[in-house]
C-alpha positions, 0 to 999 in steps of 0.5 A: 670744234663747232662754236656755236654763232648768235644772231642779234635781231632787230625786232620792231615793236608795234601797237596791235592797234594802230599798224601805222604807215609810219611804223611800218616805214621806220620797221623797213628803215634801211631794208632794201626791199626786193624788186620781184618776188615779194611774196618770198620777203618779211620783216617780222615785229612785235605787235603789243597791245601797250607800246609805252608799258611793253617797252618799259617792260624789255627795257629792264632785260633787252637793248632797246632803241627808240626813233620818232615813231618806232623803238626796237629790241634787240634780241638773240635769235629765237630763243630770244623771241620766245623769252621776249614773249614770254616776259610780255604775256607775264607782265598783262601785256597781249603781243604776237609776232607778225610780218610787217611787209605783209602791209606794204604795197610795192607797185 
C-alpha cells in the first residue's frame, strides 16, 4: 500500500521592495549553508508587494509565524505553494516565488 507523505514548508515572506539584509538573515535562521557549491543551495520565498496586507491575508487559510523582521507561512508542499499564490493574486496582492540565497555572498 502506497501512503502518500506531506511535507510542511517553511516559506518566507518578503517585501518585493526591500530584500533587506535582515530578511534574508532571519529566512536562512537555522540553515546550515554549505561550504562549497553554492550554486546547487536555495532557499525559496515569497516575495509580496504589501507585507502587512499578504500576511493578513494567509493568516485566515495558513499557520503563520512572526519574527523581528520576517513572518513565514507554513504550507503543504507545492500544492500549497500554487494555492498560497493564488489567494494572494486574487486578493490585489502582486508576489512570486524567488530564491533568497541567491542575495547571499559566501566568501
Amino acid at each position: 500500500m502506497f501512503v502518500e507523505e506531506t511535507v510542511m514548508v517553511r516559506l518566507p515572506i518578503v517585501p518585493k521592495s526591500e530584500r533587506s539584509e535582515e530578511n534574508i538573515r532571519d529566512a536562512l535562521n537555522g540553515i546550515d549553508l554549505p561550504l562549497f557549491y553554492m550554486s546547487d543551495f536555495s532557499v525559496m520565498g515569497l516575495w509580496v508587494s504589501d507585507c502587512g496586507e499578504a500576511v493578513r491575508i494567509l493568516r485566515d487559510r495558513f499557520p503563520i509565524t512572526s519574527g523581528p523582521h520576517l513572518s513565514e507561512v507554513m504550507i503543504d508542499g507545492t500544492p500549497g505553494i500554487i494555492e498560497v499564490v493564488e489567494v494572494l493574486k486574487s486578493s490585489g496582492i502582486d508576489c512570486g516565488i524567488s530564491d533568497m540565497v541567491g542575495q547571499v555572498y559566501q566568501g
